[in-house]
C-alpha positions in Angstrom: 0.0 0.0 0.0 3.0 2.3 -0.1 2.6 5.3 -2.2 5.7 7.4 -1.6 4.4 9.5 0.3 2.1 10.3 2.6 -1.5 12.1 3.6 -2.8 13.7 6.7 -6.3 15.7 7.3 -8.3 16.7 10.2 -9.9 19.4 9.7 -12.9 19.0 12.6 -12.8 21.6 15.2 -12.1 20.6 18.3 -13.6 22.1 21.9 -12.8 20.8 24.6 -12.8 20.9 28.7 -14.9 21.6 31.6 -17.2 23.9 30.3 -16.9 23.1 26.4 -21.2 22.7 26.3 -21.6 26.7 26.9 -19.1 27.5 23.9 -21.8 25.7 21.6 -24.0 28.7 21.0 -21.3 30.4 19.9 -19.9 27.9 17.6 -23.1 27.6 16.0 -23.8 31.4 15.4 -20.0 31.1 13.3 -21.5 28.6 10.9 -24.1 30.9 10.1 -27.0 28.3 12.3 -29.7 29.1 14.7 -32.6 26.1 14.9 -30.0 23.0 15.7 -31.9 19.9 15.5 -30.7 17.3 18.3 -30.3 13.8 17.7 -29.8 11.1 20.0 -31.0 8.0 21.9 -32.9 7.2 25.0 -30.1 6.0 27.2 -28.5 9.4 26.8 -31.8 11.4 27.5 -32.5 9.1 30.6 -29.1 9.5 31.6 -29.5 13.9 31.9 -27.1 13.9 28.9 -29.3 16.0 27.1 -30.3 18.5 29.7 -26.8 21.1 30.0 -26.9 20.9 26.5 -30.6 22.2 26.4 -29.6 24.6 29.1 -26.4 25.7 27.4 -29.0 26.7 24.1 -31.4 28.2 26.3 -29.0 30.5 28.5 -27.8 32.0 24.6 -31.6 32.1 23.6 -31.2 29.5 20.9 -34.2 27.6 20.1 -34.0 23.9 19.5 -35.9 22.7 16.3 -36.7 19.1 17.8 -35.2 16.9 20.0 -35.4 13.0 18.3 -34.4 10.4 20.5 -35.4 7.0 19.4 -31.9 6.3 17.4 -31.3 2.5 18.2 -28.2 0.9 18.7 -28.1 -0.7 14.8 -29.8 2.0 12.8 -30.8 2.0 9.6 -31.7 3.8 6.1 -35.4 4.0 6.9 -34.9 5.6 10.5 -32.4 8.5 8.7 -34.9 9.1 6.1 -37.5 9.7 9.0 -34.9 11.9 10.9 -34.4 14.2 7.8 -37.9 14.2 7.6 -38.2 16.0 10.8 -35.2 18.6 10.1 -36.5 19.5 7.1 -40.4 19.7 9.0 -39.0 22.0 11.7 -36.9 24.2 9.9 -33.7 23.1 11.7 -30.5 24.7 10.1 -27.7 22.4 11.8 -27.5 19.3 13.6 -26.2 18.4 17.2 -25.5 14.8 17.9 -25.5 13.3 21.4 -24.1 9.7 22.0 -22.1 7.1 20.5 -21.1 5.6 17.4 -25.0 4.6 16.4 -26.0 8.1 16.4 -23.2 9.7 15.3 -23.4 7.3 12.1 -27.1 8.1 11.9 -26.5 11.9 11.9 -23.8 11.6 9.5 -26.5 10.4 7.7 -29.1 12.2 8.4 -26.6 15.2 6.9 -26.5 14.2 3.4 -30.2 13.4 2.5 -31.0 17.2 4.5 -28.0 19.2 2.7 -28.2 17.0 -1.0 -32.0 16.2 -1.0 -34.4 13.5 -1.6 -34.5 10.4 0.2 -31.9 7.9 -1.6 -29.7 7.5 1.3 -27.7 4.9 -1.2 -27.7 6.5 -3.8 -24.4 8.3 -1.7 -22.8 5.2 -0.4 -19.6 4.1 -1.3 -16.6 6.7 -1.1 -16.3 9.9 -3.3 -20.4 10.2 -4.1 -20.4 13.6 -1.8 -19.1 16.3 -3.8 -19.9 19.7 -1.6 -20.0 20.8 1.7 -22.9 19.6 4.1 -24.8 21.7 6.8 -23.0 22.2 9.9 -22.9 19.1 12.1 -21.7 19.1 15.8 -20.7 15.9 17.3 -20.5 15.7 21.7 -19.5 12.2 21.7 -21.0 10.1 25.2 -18.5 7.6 25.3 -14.5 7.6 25.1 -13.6 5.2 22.4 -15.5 5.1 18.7 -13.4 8.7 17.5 -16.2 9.0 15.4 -16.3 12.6 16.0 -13.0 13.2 14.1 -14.2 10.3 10.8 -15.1 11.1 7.2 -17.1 7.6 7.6 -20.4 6.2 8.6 -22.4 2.6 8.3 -26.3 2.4 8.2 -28.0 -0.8 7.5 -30.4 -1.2 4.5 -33.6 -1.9 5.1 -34.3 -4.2 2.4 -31.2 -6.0 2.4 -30.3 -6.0 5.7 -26.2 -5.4 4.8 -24.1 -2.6 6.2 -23.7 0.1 3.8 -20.1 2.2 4.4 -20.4 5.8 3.7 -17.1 7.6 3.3 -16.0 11.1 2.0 -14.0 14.2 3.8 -17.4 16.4 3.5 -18.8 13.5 6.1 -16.5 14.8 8.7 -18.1 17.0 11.5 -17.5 20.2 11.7 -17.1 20.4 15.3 -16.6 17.8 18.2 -17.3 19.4 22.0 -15.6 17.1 24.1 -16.9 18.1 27.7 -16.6 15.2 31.1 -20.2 15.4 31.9 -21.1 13.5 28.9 -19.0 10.7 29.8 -19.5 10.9 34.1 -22.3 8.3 34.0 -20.9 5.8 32.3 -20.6 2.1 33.6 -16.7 1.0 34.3 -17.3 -2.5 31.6 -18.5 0.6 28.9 -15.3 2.4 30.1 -12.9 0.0 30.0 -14.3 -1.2 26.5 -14.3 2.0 24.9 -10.9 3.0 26.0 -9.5 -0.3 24.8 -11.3 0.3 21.5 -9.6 3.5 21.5 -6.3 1.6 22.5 -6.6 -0.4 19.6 -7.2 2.8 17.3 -4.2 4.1 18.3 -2.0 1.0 18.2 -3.1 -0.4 14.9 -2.7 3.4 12.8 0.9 3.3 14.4 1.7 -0.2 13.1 -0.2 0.0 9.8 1.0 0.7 5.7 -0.1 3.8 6.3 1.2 5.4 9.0 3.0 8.6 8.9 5.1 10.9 11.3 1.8 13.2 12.3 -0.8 10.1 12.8 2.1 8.4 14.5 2.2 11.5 16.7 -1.7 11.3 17.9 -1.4 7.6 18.4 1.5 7.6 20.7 -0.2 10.6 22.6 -3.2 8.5 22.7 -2.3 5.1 23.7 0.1 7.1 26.6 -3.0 9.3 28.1 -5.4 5.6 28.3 -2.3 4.4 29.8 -2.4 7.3 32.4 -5.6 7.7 33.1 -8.1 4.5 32.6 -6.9 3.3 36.2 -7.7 6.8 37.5 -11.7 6.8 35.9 -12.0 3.1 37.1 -11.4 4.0 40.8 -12.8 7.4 40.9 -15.5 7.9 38.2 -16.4 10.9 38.7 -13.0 12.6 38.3 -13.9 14.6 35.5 -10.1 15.9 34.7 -9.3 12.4 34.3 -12.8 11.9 32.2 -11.8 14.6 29.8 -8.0 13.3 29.2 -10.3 10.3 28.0 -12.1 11.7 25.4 -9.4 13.7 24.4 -7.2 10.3 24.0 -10.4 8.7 21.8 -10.6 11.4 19.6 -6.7 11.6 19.5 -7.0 8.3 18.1 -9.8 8.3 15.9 -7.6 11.4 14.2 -4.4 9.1 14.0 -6.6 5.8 12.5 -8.8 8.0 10.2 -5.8 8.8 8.4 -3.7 5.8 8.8 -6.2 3.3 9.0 -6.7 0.1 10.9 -5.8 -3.3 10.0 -6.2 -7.1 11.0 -7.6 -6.5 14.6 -10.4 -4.9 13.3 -10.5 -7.0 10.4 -11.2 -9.6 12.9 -13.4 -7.5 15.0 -15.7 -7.0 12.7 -16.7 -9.9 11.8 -17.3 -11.5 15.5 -19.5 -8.7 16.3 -21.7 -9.3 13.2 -21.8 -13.1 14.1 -22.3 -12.7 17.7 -23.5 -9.2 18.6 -20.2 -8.7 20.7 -19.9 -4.8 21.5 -17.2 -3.6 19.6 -14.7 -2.0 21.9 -15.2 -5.9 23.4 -13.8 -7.0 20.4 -10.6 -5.2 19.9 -9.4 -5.7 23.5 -10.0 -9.8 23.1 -8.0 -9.6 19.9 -5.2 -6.8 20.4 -2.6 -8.9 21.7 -3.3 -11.8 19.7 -3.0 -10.2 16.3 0.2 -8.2 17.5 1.9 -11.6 17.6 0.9 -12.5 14.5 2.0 -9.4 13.1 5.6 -9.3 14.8 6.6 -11.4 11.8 7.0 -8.0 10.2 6.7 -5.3 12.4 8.9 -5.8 15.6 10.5 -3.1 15.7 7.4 -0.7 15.1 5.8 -2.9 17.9 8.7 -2.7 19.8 8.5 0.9 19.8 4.9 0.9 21.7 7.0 0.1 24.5 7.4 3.8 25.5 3.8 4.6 25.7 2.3 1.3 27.1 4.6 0.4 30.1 6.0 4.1 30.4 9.8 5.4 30.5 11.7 3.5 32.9 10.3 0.4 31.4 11.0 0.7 28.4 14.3 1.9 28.8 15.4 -1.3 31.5 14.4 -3.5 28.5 16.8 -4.5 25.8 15.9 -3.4 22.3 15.1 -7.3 21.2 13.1 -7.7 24.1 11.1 -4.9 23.6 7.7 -6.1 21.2 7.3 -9.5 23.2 7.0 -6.7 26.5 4.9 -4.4 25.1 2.4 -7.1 24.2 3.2 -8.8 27.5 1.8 -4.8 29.5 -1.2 -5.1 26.9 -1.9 -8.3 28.8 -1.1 -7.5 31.6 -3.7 -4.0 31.3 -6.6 -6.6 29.8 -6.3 -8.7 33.4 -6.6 -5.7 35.3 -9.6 -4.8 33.3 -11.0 -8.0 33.7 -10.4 -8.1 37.7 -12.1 -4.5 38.0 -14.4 -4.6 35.1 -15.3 -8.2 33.8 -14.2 -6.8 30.6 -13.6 -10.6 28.7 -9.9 -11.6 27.6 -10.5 -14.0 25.6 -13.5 -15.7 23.0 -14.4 -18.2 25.5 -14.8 -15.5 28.7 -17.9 -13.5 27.0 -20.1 -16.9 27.3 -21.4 -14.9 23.6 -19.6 -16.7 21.4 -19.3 -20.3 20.1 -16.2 -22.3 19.0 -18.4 -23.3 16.2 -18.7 -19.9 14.8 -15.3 -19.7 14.4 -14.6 -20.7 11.4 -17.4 -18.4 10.1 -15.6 -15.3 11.8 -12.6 -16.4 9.5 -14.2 -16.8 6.3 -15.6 -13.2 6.9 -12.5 -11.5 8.0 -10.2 -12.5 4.9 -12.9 -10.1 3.0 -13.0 -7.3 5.6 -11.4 -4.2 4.1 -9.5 -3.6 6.6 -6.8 -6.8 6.0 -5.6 -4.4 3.4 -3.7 -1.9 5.6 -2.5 -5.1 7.6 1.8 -4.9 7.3 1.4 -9.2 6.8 -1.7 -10.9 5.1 -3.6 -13.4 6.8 -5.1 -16.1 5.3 -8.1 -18.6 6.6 -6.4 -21.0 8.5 -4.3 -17.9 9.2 -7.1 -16.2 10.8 -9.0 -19.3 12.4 -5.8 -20.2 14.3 -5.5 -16.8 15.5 -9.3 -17.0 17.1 -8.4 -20.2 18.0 -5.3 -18.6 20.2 -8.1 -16.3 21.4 -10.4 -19.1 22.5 -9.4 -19.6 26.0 
């Protein structure tokens, strides 16, 4: 996948911090908006998510177009068609999403059938079928893992065909993502320890990847260092919101570094167990992280080897020989899943989640050696490849 050189974008605004809600008002008044429609699910709204967000509006005098909060956790073409329905119903001139990856996918979305018109949501699918700028879009992302706040992609089911449809173009990317600790206060510990291990695995795979490059490489290390830092901090003390925010600054540190160098074989992987067995997603990378590492050391143990630094820390990495270093950088990714596990239940291996079947296994294979992903994978990975890596991950 080398090219000879190499590309870097993120153009998404970025607030963040301890009162980032009130400075929304003001963002939206510079794109020109004033009726925001909000979209989101019930979890969040029962959760008060919603509420300093309302109040921030109301304290500017903004009105809010409509408030939809039925977005499920698989959405779908028929529910965004519905959604741009009401924007276009209320006369909303923007769009505010509150959650996670479902309805930041679904706004996404709801974005191009409200700024391109009509209700052919696939008639834009694929990459490159945007070809001008959508209406303003604000992303306050609930959990700290997906980085879909910083992504030019989205996936909405099809109705009639029940199949994932992939979206992907740079006018897709939000125009602002408001990363404030109250929207992440409530959540569980198993949610937080997933999510930051899906952010983990953002991070680690763009740094290993074909195509990496000095600036992505830059965010990952950041990002993998802070979720070093700081997970241990939120798990005892979850309502340490300084330690919240570092967080979501880490996920969307890494969703910057993998949306412009990719991810490979873990999500490949990934993927494909949680359409088989439903597994959440950020369950999925953290069973799978150090198991694909190992296959991949083949070819990149130096690049692994450098992880080192920002997994296990300075004095660590520096005590340990050069050769040594990969095998003990995997070994501290370990070693962070069993402390997850013992202060989360967050599952180490296929067997653990009591979800999945060694039956299925070979299924998960077939479908990973087809996930797009494989392709920005250093070493291919064939069936048997694959299905003796899950079987590794088995127990």
């Amino acid at each position: 996948m080398s090219k000879g050189y190499s590309e870097f974008f993120s153009p998404v605004k970025i607030i963040a911090g301890h009162k980032a809600l009130e400075h929304i008002p003001y963002e939206l008044a510079s794109f020109g908006a004033s009726r925001p429609l909000i979209i989101t699910d019930a979890g969040v709204v029962q959760a008060g998510l919603v509420e300093p967000v309302k109040q921030s509006l109301q304290v500017s005098e903004v009105p809010i177009a409509d408030i939809f909060s039925d977005v499920p956790p698989d959405s779908s073409s028929s529910l965004v068609s519905r959604i741009a329905e009401v924007y276009r119903l209320t006369g909303a001139d923007a769009i505010i999403a509150i959650g996670g990856g479902s309805v930041i996918d679904t706004s996404k979305a709801v974005n191009i059938l409200v700024s391109e018109g009509g209700n052919d949501l696939l008639a834009y699918s694929g990459v490159g079928a945007l070809t001008k700028r959508l209406k303003p879009l604000f992303i306050l992302p609930t959990t700290a893992g997906t980085g879909s706040e910083v992504t030019k992609v989205a996936v909405i089911k099809d109705d009639e065909t029940g199949r994932k449809v992939p979206f992907g173009s740079a006018f897709l990317l939000p125009d602002v993502a408001v990363l404030d600790p109250r929207m992440t206060l409530t959540l569980p510990p198993h949610i937080t320890a997933a999510t930051a291990m899906d952010a983990m695995t953002h991070a680690v795979e763009a740094y290993i990847g074909t195509a990496k490059n000095p600036l992505s490489d830059a965010y990952a290390v950041a990002a993998i260092k802070t979720i070093r830092e700081y997970l241990g901090t939120v798990l005892a003390t979850p309502d340490n919101a300084e330690a919240r925010l570092k967080l979501a600054e880490a996920a969307t540190m890494a969703g910057i570094a993998f949306s412009n160098s990719m991810v490979g074989l873990v999500h490949a992987i990934g993927h494909s167990i949680g359409a088989i067995t439903h597994l959440p997603h950020g369950v999925c990378m953290s069973l799978m992280l150090p198991y694909v590492l190992e296959y991949n050391l083949a070819t990149s143990r130096e690049t692994i080897g450098e992880l080192l630094l920002p997994v296990a820390g300075s004095e660590v990495y520096s005590n340990t020989p050069a050769e040594q270093r990969a095998e003990t950088a995997i070994a501290a990714i370990r070693t962070l899943r069993d402390e997850l596990f013992g202060k989360t239940g967050l599952p180490r291996t296929l067997s653990e989640t009591g979800k999945v079947d060694k039956s299925q296994l070979s299924d998960i294979a077939g479908m990973s050696i087809d996930d797009g992903a494989m392709l920005y994978n250093r070493i291919d990975a064939s069936y048997e490849q694959v299905l003796a890596i899950l079987t590794r991950a088995w127990d």
